[in-house]
C-alpha positions, -999 to 999 in steps of 0.1 A, spaced: 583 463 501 610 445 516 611 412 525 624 390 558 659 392 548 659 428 536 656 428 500 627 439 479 601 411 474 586 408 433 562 437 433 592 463 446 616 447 427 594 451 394 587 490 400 620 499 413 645 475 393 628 459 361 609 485 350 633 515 347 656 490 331 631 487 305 624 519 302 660 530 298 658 503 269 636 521 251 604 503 261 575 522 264 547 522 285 522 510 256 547 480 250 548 466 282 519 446 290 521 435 329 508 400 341 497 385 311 474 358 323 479 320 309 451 295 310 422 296 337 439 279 364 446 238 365 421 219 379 427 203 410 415 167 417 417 153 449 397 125 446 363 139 457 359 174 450 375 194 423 384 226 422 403 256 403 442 267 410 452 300 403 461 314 375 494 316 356 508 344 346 539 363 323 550 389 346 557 413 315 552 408 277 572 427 252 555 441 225 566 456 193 532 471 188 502 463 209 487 425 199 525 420 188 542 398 212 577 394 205 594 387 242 586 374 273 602 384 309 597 365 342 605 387 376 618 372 405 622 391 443 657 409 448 671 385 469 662 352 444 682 342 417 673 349 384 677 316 373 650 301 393 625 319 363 644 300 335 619 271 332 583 294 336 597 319 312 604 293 289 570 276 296 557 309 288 578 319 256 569 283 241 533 288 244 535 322 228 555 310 204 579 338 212 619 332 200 635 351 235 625 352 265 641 367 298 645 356 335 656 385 358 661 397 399 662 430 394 703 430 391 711 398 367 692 395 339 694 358 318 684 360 281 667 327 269 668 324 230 644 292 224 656 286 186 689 278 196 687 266 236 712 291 248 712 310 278 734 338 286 734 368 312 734 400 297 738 435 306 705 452 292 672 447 271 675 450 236 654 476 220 619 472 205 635 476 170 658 451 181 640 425 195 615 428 163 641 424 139 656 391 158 614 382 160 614 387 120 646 368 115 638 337 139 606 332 120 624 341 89 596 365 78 591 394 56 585 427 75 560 437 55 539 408 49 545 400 84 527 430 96 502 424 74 488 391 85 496 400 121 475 437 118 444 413 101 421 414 129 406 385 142 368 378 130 346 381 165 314 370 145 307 337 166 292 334 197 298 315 227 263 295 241 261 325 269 257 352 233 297 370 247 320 370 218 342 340 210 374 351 215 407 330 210 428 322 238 467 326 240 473 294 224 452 296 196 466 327 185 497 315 186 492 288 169 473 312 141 503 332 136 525 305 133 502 289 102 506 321 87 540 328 92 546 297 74 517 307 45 538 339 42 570 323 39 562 302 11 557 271 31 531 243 11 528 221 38 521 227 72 517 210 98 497 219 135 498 198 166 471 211 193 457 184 215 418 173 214 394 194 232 416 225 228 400 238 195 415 226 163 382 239 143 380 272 160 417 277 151 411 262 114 379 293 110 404 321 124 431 312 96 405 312 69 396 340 87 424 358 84 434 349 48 400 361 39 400 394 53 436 399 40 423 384 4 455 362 0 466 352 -20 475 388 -39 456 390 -68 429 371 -61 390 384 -48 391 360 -20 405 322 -13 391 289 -18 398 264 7 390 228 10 382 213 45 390 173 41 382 149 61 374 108 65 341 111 86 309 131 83 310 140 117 348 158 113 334 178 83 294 184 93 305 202 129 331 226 110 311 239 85 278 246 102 288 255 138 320 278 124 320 285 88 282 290 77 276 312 108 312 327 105 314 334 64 276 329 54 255 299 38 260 309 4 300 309 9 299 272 19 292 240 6 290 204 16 307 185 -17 294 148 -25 276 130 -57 272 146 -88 290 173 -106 315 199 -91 302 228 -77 327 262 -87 304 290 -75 315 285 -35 346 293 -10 345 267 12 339 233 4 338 207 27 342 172 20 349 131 28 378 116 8 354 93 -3 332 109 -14 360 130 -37 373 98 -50 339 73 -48 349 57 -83 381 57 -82 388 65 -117 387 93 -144 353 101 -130 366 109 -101 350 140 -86 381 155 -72 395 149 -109 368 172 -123 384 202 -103 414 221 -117 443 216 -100 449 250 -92 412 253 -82 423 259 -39 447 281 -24 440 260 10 437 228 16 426 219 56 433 181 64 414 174 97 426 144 117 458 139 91 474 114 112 453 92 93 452 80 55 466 109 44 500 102 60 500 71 42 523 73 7 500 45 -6 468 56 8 446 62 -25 434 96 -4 469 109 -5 463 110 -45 440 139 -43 465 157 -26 486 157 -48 461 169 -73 459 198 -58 496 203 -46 495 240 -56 475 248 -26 489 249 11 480 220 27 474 220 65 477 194 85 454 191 118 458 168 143 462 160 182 483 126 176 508 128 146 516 87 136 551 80 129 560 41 117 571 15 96 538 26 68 528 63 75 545 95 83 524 127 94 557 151 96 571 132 66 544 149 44 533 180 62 566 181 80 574 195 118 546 211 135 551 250 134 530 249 169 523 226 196 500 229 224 498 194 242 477 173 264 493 185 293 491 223 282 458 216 283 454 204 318 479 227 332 460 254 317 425 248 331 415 241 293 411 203 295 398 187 325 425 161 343 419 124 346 422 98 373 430 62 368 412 28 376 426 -2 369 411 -34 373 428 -70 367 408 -98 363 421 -128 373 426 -146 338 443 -116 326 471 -117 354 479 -155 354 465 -162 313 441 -194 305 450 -225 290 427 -249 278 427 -287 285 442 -311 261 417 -314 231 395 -293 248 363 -283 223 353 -248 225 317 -234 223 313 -246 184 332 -277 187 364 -266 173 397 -282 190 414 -257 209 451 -250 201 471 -260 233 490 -230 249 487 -201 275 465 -173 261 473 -136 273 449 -106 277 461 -97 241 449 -128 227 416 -126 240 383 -114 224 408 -117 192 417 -152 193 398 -167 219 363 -155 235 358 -161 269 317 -151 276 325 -152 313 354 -123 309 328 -99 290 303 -107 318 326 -105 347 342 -73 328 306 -53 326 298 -66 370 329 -52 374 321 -20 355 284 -22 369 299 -21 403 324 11 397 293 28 381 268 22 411 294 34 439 298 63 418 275 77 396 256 47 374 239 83 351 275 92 345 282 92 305 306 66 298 323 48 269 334 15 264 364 8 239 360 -33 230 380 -51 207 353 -54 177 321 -54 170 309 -87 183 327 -80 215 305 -48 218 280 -68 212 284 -91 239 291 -64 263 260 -44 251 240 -74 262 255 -78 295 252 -39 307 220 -44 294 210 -73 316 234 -61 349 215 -22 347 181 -33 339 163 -17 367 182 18 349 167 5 313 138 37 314 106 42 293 131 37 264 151 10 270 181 30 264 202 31 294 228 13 274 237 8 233 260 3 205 274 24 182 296 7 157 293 6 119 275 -25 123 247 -6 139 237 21 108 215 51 112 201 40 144 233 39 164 243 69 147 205 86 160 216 72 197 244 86 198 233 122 189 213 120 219 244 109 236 265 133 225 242 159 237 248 181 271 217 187 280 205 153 280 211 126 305 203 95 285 213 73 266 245 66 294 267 42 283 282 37 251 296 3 237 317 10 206 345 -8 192 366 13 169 342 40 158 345 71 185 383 64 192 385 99 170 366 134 158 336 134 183 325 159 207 311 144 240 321 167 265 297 155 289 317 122 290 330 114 328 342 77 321 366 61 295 364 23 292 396 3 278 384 -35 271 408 -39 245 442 -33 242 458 -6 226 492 -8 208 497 26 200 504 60 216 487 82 190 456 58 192 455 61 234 456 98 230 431 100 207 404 75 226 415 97 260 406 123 243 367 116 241 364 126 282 393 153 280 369 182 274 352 201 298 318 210 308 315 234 335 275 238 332 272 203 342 300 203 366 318 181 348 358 187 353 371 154 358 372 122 342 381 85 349 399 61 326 389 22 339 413 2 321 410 -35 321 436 -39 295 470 -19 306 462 6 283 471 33 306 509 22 305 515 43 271 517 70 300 549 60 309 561 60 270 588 82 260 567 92 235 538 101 249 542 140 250 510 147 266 527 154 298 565 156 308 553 121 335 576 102 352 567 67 348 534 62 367 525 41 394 520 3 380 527 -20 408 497 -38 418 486 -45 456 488 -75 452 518 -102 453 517 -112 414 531 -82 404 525 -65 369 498 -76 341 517 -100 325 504 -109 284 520 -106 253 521 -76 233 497 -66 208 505 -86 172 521 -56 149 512 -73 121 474 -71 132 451 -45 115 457 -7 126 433 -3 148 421 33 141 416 23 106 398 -7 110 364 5 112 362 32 89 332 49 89 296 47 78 297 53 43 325 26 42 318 1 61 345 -28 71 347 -62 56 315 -85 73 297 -54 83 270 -62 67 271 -95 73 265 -87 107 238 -63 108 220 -88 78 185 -99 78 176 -131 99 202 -131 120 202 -144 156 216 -136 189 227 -166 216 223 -167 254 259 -145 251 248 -116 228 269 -129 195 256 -122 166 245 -153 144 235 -159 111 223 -191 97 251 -200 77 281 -190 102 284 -225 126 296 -240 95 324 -210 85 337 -213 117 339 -251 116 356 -255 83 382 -222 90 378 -209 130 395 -173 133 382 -174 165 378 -199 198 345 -193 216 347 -208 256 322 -212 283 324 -225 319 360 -203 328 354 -192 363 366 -155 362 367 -126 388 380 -93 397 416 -100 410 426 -62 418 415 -28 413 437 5 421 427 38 415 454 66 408 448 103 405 469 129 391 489 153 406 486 193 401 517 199 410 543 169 395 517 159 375 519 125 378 500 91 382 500 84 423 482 52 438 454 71 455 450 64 491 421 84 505 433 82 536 465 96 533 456 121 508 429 133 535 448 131 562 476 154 546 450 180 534 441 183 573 475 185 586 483 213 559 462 239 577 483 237 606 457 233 634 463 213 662 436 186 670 425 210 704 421 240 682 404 217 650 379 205 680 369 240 694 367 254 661 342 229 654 320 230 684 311 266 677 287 274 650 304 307 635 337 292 637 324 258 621 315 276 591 346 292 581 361 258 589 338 240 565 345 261 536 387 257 543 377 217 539 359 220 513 386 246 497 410 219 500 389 193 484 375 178 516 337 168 518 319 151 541 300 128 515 334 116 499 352 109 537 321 92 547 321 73 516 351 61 514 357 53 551 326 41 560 320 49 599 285 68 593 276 69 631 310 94 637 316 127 636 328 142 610 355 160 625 368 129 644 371 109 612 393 136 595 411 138 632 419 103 631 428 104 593 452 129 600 463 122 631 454 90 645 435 98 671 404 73 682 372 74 668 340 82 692 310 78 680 283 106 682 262 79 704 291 80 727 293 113 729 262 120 736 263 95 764 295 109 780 276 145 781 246 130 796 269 112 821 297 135 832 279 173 825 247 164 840 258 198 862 254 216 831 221 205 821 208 205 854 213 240 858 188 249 829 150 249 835 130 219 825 117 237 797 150 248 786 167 215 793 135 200 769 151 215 740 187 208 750 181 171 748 160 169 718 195 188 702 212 159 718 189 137 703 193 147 666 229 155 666 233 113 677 208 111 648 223 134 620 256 153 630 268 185 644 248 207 624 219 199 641 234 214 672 224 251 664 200 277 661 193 273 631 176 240 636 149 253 658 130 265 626 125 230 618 90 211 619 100 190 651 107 222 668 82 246 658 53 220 675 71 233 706 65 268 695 81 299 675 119 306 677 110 335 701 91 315 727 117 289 726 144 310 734 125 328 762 128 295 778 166 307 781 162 341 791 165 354 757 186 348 723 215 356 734 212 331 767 196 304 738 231 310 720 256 306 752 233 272 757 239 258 722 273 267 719 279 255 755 261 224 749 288 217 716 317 222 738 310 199 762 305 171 733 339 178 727 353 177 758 392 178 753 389 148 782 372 119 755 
């Protein structure tokens, strides 16, 4: 079909120009897959309702043979340049992991090779046995092998929770190949980069998948892999929600005390538990080195990419197996190295693939300052704190407190503030709080606990801690939490020990109270609310950040999403949170509270027999007035007055994808002036009950409901339509009251010329729409108890003549409470 300016718009120019072209290439019909569809569509926040984009897609993949990718084409219309594709077929090509992709109009065609970065126009399509043979060469494979791995099926013998298949997405595959493109090149170490919530375990079963089936390596019956790991919780999930069901129980083990087992396939086990004595005896030790062809590292940004971690020593015992690194959040400084063991990831699938996929749900931003935090605190000279210790005289900074000094009045302003957010909004919304340690959870346990107690239930379990302070029982609690289909416990007080490898897809709110001085550690803690849960309409989620942990947005470095450097000017006149940077030379924060069967230093301490609890929720024992005394590490204050200073809210965009301050107003008012109606045409649409309808659904298709305008502007005695009128266009607001006054004043005409019967019901519509809105003007609400006293629907439009006559009435009736003339 042509278009305006006479050329063929993308469907012609596909059927008449590309795909002849293709065809004269040598291309057949069986290789050319049409509209390959990425992701499920980015979700779209707009600050009340969210909603579902469409859907990406490749307008043609190449394949060698069919589940062989090997090139990617994106079609533009005739009269477009062919350059305008160069960034989506890259986009595509990248997430397929594809080595050429083209960009074409029909006439020009633009050949992208993504090893090297060059573009170049060229004349024609290589062939298939072309394009294979540059495929083979880029991922420097051997044909045969090649086509080995790639022809191993898939195993289809999980389920998803509905009983359908569970089938891998685009990405996963990808990233599948690419694992075993390196196994079959010889590669040892390997490295894969996919971001949290997208399926790292899923991908991890369809490699050992694969490599079963295909009974690598040659020679052997079938592989044995080790899955590793530093928490149960990143080993338990693997093996019995993919492995057992996937390979069988009596293929998989669980490895701790006593001797090594040698009868299994897959073994699953906690560095510690491989290494508990840390000698000869060693269980790990009592394997032969040779023992596993595969060696899974879950969440290797941690000790293993330490040289001096004593972890990374069994490694090494085992360093004739491939090792496979797994993580969302490689680590690269001054003490560990993820690519410097495993090397380069051979496949990366970010946070913002996620998002832009419809895979991982989008966030918004709150910040909130408190007022200590912008302008610091210094203490008087020789001022005492709590335990009479003599205060060290100098400014403290929001990255000095809760480590160096304790202000109770910060915790307890911190969790009004958070109270406050979570009653406007949802108070059951599952939520986790990130605090500095383990007494500062404490403390902030206590004062959710006291601020919500009219939320405390049957159970007392509207708020709790999990830390490794808090043992079995936190552990217990948080199961529950963890759990979709329940709604309590709701809010989780943790310190270090959920920053990393658990599922809570329910999750709807992420709490910084402590800073956070690394990238890798702020995508990983993120990553607790990026997951989504459809079921329970959750496709959202909010970071509140008290601590400026959000700015690691703006970091070069952060390659969740290609941002531009987010929004961070305050509304107020002070300007940015001011405070020191984190101390480097303080502990690393995601290794600090290790993990249950390791507790940290003063754990137990803590959680020891006979301890108390003061009027601020910290954790006493008998002997610990007189530690801090003799050796303070810490300065505990009262009396600091301390408020909420500021709080902005930012959302991100679909389509720049970036942090924006959020103005509801404005981002209303544009949605309203996008449909192109004028405010005459937005009125008489509205007035009429068919008409109303349609115009209902195109709000709420744009992320407009009533609840969120009403909420957020107040005004609950106007009509809905004049609030959006005057958001988008300025025009006054009337309130329904006086609007029903002006039709009682200026069309008495109208209501005079119904019977007195028929003008009974009129007014009692006039009545409830002052009462409840314009839905109450209609048909409809004559089957309602007020109503039916007056008799059935039929009687009460005999009054009228008839149905149709009751219609003309109502419909009549809305007009003139619109009257273009208010």
């Amino acid at each position: 079909m042509p278009t305006s300016m006479g050329g063929r718009d993308e469907a012609a120019t596909r059927a008449d120009l590309i795909d002849p072209v293709l065809h004269l290439a040598g291309w057949e019909e069986s290789q050319i897959k049409r509209e390959f569809w990425i992701g499920d569509g980015q979700i779209v926040d707009t600050g009340g309702q969210s909603y579902r984009g469409s859907r990406l897609r490749a307008d043609y993949v190449l394949e060698y043979e069919p589940g062989f990718p090997i090139a990617v084409v994106e079609a533009k219309p005739e009269d477009e340049p062919a350059e305008t594709g160069v960034e989506q077929a890259k986009r595509y090509a990248r997430g397929l992991a594809l080595p050429v992709a083209y960009t074409t109009n029909g006439h020009v065609i633009r050949e992208i090779d993504m090893t090297t970065g060059a573009e170049i126009e060229v004349g024609a399509y290589p062939s298939p046995q072309e394009l294979w043979q540059r495929f083979i060469d880029a991922k420097g494979l051997d044909d045969d092998l090649a086509m080995e791995f790639r022809k191993t099926p898939f195993k289809q013998n999980l389920q998803n929770p509905n009983g359908t298949i569970k089938r891998p997405r685009y990405y996963q595959k990808a990233a599948v190949e690419e694992v075993l493109a390196a196994i079959a090149r010889g590669d040892k170490r390997i490295l894969l980069t996919l971001a949290t919530g997208t399926g790292k375990t899923f991908v991890a079963y369809l490699i050992a998948g694969k490599l079963w089936d295909r009974s690598w390596p040659q020679g052997i019956d079938k592989p044995r892999v080790l899955y590793l790991a530093d928490r149960n919780m990143l080993v338990d999930q693997p093996k019995d929600e993919y492995f057992i069901p996937g390979f069988g129980d009596d293929a998989v083990c669980k490895l701790g005390q006593g001797n090594a087992v040698m009868s299994r396939y897959f073994y699953f086990a906690l560095y510690q538990s491989l290494d508990q004595t840390g000698d000869e005896d060693a269980l790990f030790l009592q394997y032969p080195k040779d023992f596993f062809d595969l060696i899974i590292v879950d969440e290797c940004h941690r000790g293993s990419s330490s040289e001096e971690s004593r972890w990374r020593e069994i490694l090494e015992h085992f360093d004739s197996a491939v090792h496979l690194g797994m993580t969302a959040t490689p680590v690269e400084d001054s003490e560990r190295s993820t690519s410097g063991y495993f090397g380069s990831p051979v496949y990366t699938y970010s946070l913002g693939d996620g998002i832009r996929d419809g895979y991982l749900a989008p966030y918004r931003v709150n910040r909130i300052l408190l007022n200590i935090d912008v302008h610091g605190w210094q203490p008087t000279p020789g001022q005492l704190d709590k335990y009479r210790n003599e205060i060290p005289d100098k400014i403290y900074g929001p990255s000095e407190f809760e480590r160096l000094v304790v202000i109770f009045e910060r915790t307890q302003e911190a969790a009004r503030a958070l109270t406050d957010y979570l009653q406007r909004t949802d108070p059951m919304a599952k939520t986790v709080v990130f605090c500095q340690d383990i007494e500062h959870a404490g403390r902030m346990r206590a004062a959710m606990a006291n601020l919500n107690s009219d939320l405390a239930g049957p159970r007392n379990d509207y708020v709790f801690r999990v830390t490794t302070a808090d043992g079995p029982p936190g552990m217990a609690e948080l199961a529950i939490f963890r759990k979709t289909e329940t709604r309590r416990p709701v809010v989780a007080i943790t310190s270090k020990l959920l920053s990393t490898g658990v599922d809570m897809p329910t999750v709807r709110n992420i709490v910084f109270l402590r800073a956070v001085k690394s990238v890798p550690e702020f995508k990983q803690i993120i990553g607790r609310g990026t997951r989504l849960c459809e079921e329970e309409d959750k496709l959202v989620f909010t970071i509140i950040d008290f601590c400026d942990a959000t700015k690691h947005f703006s970091r070069p470095d952060f390659d969740g999403l290609p941002l531009g450097r987010p929004v961070v000017t305050w509304t107020d006149t002070q300007g940015h949170l001011t405070g020191e940077e984190p101390d480097p030379n303080s502990p690393d924060p995601v290794q600090s509270e290790g993990n249950l069967e390791h507790p940290e230093p003063g754990a137990a301490e803590s959680s020891a027999a006979g301890m108390g609890v003061d009027e601020y929720g910290v954790v006493r024992d008998p002997g610990l007035n007189a530690r801090i005394r003799n050796s303070p590490n810490k300065y505990y204050v009262d009396g600091v007055e301390v408020f909420k200073f500021n709080e902005s809210f930012y959302l991100l965009q679909a389509g720049t994808q970036e942090l924006r301050l959020f103005e509801y107003r404005q981002l209303v008012g544009a949605q309203v002036r996008r449909m192109e109606l004028t405010p005459t045409n937005l009125r008489a649409q509205w007035a009429r009950s068919t008409t109303r309808r349609k115009l209902t659904e195109a709000f709420r298709n744009a992320g407009i409901d009533a609840a969120e305008v009403y909420k957020h502007t107040g005004h609950e005695d106007v009509d809905e339509i004049d609030l959006l009128l005057n958001l988008a266009y300025g025009t006054a607001l009337v309130t329904r009251s006086e609007r029903v006054q002006r039709v009682r004043a200026e069309h008495r005409e109208f209501l005079a010329g119904f019977t007195v019967k028929a003008r009974e019901i009129l007014e009692s519509l006039l009545d409830r729409y002052e009462r409840d809105g314009i839905t109450e003007v209609s048909a409809e609400a004559l089957q309602t108890p007020e109503f039916k006293q007056m008799g059935s629907v039929t009687s009460l439009a005999g009054r009228f003549g008839g149905g149709t006559e009751l219609h003309e009435a109502i419909d009549g009736l809305a007009a003139r409470l619109y009257d273009l003339a208010l």
